[in-house]
C-alpha positions in Angstrom: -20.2 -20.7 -32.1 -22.4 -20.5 -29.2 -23.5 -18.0 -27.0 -21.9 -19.2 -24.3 -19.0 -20.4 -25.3 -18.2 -17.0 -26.5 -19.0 -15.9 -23.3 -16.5 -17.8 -21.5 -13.6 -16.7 -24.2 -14.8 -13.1 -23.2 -14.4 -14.1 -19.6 -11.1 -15.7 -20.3 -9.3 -13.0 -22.1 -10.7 -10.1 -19.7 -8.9 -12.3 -16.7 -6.0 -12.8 -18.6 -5.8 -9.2 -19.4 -6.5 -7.6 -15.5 -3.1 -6.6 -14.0 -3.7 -8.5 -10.5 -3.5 -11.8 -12.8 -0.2 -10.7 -14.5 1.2 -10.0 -11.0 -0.1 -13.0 -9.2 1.8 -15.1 -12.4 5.3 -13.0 -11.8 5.0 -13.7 -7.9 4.6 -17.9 -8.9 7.1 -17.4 -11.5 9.8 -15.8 -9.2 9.2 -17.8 -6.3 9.1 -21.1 -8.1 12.3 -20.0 -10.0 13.9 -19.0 -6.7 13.1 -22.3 -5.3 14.9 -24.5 -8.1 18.2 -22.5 -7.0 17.5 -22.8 -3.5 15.1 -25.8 -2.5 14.6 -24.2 1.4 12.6 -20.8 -0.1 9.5 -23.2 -0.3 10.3 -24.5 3.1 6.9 -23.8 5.3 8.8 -21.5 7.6 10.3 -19.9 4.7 6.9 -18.8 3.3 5.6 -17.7 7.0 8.4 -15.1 6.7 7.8 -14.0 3.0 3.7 -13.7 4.3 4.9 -11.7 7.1 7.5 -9.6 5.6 4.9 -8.4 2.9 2.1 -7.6 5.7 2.7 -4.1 6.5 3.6 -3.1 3.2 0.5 -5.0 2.1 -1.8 -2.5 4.5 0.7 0.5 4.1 -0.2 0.2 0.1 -4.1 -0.3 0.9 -4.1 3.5 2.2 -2.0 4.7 -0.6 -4.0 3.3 -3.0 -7.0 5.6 -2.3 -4.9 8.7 -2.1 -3.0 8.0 -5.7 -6.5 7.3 -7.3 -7.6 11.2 -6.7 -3.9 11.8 -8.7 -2.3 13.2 -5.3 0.8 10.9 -3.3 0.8 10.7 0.4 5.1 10.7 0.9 4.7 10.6 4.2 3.2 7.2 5.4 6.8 6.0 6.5 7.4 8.7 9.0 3.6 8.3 10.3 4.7 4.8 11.1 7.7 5.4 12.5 6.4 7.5 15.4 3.2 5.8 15.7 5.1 2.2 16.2 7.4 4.8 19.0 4.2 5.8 20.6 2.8 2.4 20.7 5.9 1.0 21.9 6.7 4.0 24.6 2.9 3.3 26.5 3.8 -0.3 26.6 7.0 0.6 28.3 4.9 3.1 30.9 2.2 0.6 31.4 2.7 -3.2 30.5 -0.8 -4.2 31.5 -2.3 -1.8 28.7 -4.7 -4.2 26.9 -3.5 -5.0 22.8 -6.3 -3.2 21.5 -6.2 0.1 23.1 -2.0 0.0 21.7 -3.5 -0.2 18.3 -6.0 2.5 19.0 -3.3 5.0 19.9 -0.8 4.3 16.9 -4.0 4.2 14.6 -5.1 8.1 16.3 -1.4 9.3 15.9 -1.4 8.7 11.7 -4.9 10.1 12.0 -4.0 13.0 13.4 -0.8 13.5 10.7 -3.5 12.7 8.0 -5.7 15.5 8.9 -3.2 18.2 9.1 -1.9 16.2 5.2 -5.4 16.2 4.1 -6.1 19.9 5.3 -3.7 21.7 3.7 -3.6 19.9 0.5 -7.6 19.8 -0.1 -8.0 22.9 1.7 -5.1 25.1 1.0 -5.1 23.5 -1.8 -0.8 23.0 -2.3 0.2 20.5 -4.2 0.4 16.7 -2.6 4.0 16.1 -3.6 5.3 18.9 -1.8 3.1 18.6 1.4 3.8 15.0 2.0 7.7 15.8 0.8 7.5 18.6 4.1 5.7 16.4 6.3 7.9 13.6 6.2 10.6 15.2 6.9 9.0 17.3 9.6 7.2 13.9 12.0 10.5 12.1 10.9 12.0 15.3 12.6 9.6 15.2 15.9 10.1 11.4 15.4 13.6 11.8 16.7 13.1 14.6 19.3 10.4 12.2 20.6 12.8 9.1 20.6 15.9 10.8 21.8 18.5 8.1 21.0 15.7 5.5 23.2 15.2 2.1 22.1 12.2 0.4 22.8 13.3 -3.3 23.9 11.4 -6.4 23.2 10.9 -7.3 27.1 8.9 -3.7 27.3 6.0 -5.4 24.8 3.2 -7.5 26.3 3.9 -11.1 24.4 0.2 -11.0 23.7 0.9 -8.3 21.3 4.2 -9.5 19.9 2.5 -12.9 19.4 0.3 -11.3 16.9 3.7 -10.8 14.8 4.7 -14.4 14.9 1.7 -16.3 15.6 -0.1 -18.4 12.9 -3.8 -19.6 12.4 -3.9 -22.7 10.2 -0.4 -22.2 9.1 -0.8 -18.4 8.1 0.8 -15.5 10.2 -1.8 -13.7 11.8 -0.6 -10.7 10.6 -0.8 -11.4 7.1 -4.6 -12.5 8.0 -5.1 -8.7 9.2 -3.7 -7.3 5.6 -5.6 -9.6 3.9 -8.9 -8.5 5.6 -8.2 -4.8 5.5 -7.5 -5.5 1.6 -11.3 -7.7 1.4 -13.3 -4.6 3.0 -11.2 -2.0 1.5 -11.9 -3.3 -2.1 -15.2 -4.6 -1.6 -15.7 -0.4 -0.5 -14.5 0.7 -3.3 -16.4 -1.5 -5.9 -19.5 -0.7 -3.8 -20.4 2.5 -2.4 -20.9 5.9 -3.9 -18.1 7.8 -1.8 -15.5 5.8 -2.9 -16.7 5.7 -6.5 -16.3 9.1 -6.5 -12.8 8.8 -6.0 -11.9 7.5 -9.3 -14.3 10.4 -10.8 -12.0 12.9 -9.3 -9.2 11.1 -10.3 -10.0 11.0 -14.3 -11.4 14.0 -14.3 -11.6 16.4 -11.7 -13.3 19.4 -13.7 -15.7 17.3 -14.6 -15.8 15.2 -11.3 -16.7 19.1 -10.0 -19.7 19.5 -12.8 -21.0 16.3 -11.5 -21.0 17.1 -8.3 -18.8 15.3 -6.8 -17.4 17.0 -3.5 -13.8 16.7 -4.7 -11.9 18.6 -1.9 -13.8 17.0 0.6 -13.5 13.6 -0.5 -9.9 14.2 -0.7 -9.1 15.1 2.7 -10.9 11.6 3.7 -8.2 10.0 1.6 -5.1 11.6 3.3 -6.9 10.9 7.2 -8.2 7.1 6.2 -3.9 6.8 4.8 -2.1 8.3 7.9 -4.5 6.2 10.3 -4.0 3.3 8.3 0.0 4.1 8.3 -1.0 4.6 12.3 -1.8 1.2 12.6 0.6 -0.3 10.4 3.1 1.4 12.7 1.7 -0.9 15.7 1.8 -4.3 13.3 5.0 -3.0 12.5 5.8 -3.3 16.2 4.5 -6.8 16.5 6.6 -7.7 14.3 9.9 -6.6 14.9 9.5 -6.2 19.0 11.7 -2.9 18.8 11.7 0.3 17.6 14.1 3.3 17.3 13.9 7.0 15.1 14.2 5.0 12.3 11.6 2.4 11.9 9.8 2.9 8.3 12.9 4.9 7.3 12.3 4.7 3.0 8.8 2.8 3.3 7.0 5.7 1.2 9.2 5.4 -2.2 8.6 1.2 -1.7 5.1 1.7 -1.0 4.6 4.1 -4.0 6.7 1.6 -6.1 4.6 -1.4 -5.2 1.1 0.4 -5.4 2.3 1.4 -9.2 3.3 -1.7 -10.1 0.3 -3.3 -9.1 -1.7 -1.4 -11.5 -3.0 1.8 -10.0 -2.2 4.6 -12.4 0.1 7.2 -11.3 -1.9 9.4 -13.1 -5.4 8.7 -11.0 -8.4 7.0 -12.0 -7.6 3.5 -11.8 -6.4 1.0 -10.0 -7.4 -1.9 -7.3 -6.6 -2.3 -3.7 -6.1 -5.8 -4.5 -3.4 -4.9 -7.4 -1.3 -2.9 -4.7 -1.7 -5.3 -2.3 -0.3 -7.7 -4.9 2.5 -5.3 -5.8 4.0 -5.4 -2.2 4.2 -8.8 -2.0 5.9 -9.2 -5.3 8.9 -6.4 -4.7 9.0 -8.3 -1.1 9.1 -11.7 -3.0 12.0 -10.4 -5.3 13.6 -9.0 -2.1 13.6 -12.3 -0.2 14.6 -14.2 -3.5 17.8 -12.1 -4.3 18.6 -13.2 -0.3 18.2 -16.9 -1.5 20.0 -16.2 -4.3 23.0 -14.8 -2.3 22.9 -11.3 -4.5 23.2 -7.8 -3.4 20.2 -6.3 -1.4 21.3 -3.3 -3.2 19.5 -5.1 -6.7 16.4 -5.1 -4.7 16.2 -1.1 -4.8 17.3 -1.0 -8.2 14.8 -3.7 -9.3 11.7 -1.9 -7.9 12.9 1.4 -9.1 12.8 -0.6 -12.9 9.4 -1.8 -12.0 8.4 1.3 -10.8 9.3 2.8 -14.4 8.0 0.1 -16.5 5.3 0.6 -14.6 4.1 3.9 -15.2 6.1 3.7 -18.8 2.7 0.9 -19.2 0.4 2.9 -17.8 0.9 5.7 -20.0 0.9 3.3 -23.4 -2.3 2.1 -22.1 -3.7 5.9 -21.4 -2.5 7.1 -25.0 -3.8 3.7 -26.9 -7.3 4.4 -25.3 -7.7 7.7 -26.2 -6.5 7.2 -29.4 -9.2 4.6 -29.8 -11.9 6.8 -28.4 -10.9 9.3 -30.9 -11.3 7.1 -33.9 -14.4 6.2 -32.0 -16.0 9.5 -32.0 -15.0 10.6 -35.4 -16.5 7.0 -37.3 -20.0 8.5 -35.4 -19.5 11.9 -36.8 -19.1 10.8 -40.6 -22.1 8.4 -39.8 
């Protein structure tokens, strides 16, 4: 047997084995299925809209990626993107000439702003995650509505410039799905690379000993909670793009779907591991299933109940995988203790 043929079986199996690759085959496997029962699901168009449909959940997962990593849960990235995509839409309303970027700029400061009051009272006050996200939903989904007041942002109050980046296609891919993909590229390419965000699985592990190493725990996590409200921010603007109107209840339920689809994509719910590029793949396979079980003519209720499956199975893996690991490392430990 030669070295590097060996090699390449080691290769082999340890792609076979990474979660994004399991995920990426279930996509392919439920869209090609889907598309024997219904031939227009592979239909150009058709794809455009599947590409686009995933997008903000794609960028919505990036941020809560980083946050479930550090074993805390940021419940309240649907509410930031409800009243940033508001905001967005309300200075477009007062002032139509307001160039594209500075409209992504505002919606992106608003879910900064609702990160840092997260990210201050969970790494400073130090409450738990769950509960602070769980009030903080409820509480901008609250000033959500007293800001709305039953108002409707109409599509002929958005500059086309900035709907078009909803729609619009380079090469045959939605722009919008170009932006997640990006954000996904740097994001994960940040993780794998620097220090900082190494740390994050460190914390996430292990925190006590995270602390012993010197990790700056409390501070790293606070970054986590601003960098997922201003990403939520700005999804709220994409989120405008896309669907040219927005009420009180744009991003109503995105959290539990964005948790869902960052689980299934392989980042522990536990902390510690995970890729931005699993979670990315996660949201565009529960949107996949969703758009399939519309080809399919079934209940959009199965949608829900499907994810909530996956979610369990999920974590149900995750666990398996945590146990099996340390019983190994046990049995590990105690063959160099006899020797």
């Amino acid at each position: 047997m030669s070295i590097a043929g060996s090699r390449s079986r080691r290769l082999a199996k340890a792609v076979l084995r990474a979660r994004e690759v399991s995920i990426l085959i279930v996509i392919l496997a439920v869209f090609g299925i889907t598309t024997v029962y219904n031939h227009s699901f592979a239909d150009p168009l058709s794809v455009q809209q599947l590409l686009v449909g995933a997008s903000v959940m794609v960028i919505l997962a990036v941020g809560e990626t980083l946050v479930i990593i550090t074993r805390n849960v940021d419940l309240s990235i649907g509410s930031v993107l409800g009243l940033s995509a508001y905001v967005v839409g309300d200075l477009f309303a007062h002032n139509p000439h307001l160039p594209v970027l500075l409209g992504f700029l505002a919606g992106t400061f608003v879910g900064l702003f609702c990160g840092v009051i997260n990210g201050a009272i969970v790494a400073i006050a130090r409450v738990p995650s769950l509960v602070v996200t769980l009030g903080t939903l409820y509480a901008i989904r609250g000033i959500d509505a007293i800001v709305v007041n039953g108002i409707q942002i109409n599509p002929s109050s958005i500059p086309s410039s900035f709907i078009g980046i909803g729609y619009e296609t380079i090469i045959g891919i939605p722009w919008i799905f170009v932006i997640a993909s990006a954000l996904v590229l740097v994001v994960g390419y940040v993780m794998r690379t620097f220090r900082p965000a190494r740390d994050l699985y460190a914390i996430g592990s292990d925190p006590d000993a995270a602390l012993l190493a010197g990790v700056p725990a409390r501070r790293r996590i606070f970054f986590t909670f601003v960098i997922s409200g201003g990403i939520a921010g700005f999804a709220g603007g994409l989120w405008l793009a896309e669907f040219a109107t927005v009420s009180s209840v744009a991003g109503l339920g995105y959290e539990l779907l964005v948790v869902a689809a960052v689980v299934v994509g392989g980042v522990a719910i536990f902390g510690g591991s995970g890729t931005v590029l699993g979670a990315g793949l996660g949201a565009i396979l529960l949107n996949t299933i969703n758009q399939a079980l519309v080809a399919a003519r079934i209940s959009a209720f199965w949608d829900e109940a499907l994810a909530g499956a996956l979610l369990i199975t999920a974590i149900a893996f995750d666990r398996y995988l945590f146990l099996r690991r340390e019983r190994a490392l046990r049995v590990r430990m105690a063959a160099r203790v006899t020797t």
